[in-house]
C-alpha positions as CSV (number, residue, x, y, z in Angstrom):
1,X,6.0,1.2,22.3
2,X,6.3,2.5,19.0
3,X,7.6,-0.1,15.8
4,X,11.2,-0.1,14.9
5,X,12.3,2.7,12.7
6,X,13.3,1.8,9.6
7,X,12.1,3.3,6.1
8,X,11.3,1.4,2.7
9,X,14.1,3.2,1.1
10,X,16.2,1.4,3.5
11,X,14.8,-1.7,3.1
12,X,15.4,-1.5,-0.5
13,X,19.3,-0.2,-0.3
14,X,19.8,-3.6,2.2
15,X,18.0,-5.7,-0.7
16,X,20.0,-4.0,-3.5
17,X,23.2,-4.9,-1.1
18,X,22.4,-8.1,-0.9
19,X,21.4,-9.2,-4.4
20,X,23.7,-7.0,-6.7
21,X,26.5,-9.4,-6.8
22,X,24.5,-12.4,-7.6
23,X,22.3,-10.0,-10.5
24,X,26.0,-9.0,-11.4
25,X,27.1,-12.8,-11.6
26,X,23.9,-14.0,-13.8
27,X,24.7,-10.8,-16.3
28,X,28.3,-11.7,-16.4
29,X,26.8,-16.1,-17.3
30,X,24.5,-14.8,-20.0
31,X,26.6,-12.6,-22.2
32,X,29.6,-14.2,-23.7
33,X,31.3,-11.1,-25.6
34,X,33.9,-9.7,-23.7
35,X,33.7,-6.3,-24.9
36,X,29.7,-6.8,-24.8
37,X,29.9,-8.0,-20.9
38,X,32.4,-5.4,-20.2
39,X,29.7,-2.7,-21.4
40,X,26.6,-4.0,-19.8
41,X,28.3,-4.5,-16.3
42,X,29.6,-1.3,-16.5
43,X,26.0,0.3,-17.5
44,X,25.1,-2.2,-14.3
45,X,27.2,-1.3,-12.0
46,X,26.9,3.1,-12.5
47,X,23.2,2.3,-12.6
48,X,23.2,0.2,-9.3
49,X,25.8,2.8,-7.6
50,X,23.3,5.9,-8.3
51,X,20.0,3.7,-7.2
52,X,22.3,3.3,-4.2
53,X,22.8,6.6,-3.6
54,X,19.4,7.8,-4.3
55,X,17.9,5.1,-1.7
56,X,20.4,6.4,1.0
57,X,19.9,10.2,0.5
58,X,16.1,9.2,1.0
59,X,16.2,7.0,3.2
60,X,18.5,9.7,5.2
61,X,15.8,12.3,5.1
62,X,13.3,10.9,6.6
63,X,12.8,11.8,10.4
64,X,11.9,9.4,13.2
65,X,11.9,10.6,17.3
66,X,13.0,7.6,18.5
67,X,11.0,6.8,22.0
68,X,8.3,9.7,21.1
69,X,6.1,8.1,23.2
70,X,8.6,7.8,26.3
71,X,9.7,11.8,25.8
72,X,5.7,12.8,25.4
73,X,5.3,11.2,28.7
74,X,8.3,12.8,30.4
75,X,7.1,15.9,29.0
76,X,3.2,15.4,30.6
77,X,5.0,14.6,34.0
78,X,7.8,17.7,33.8
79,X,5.9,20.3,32.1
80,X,8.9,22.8,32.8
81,X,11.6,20.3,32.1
């Protein structure tokens, strides 16, 4: 049987998931301006949302036949099917 499908892009969107609120947390510890933290999480966050994006529209575009080798056999047994 053929390997689960699942694509690097997303791989990377379920890592980005995972570790944006804690990345988000640490930016929001280090900078102790208000109107300084305000900017850079703001400048995080678009930048974050449109990586998002980008990884899903990817990811989405990639094709995978799920059970290729299952339908390739059907097809070898029924060839007018």
């Amino acid at each position: 049987m053929s390997s689960m499908a699942i694509s690097n892009y997303l791989g990377l969107f379920i890592l980005l998931m995972f570790t944006h609120p804690f990345m988000l947390v640490i930016l929001n510890m280090l900078i102790w301006d208000k109107a300084t933290r305000a900017r850079y999480s703001s400048r995080f966050n678009i930048v974050c949302a449109i990586l998002a994006a980008c990884l899903m529209i990817m990811h989405m575009q990639t094709e995978v036949v799920y059970g290729k080798e299952l339908l390739d056999r059907w097809y070898s047994m029924n060839p007018n099917g």
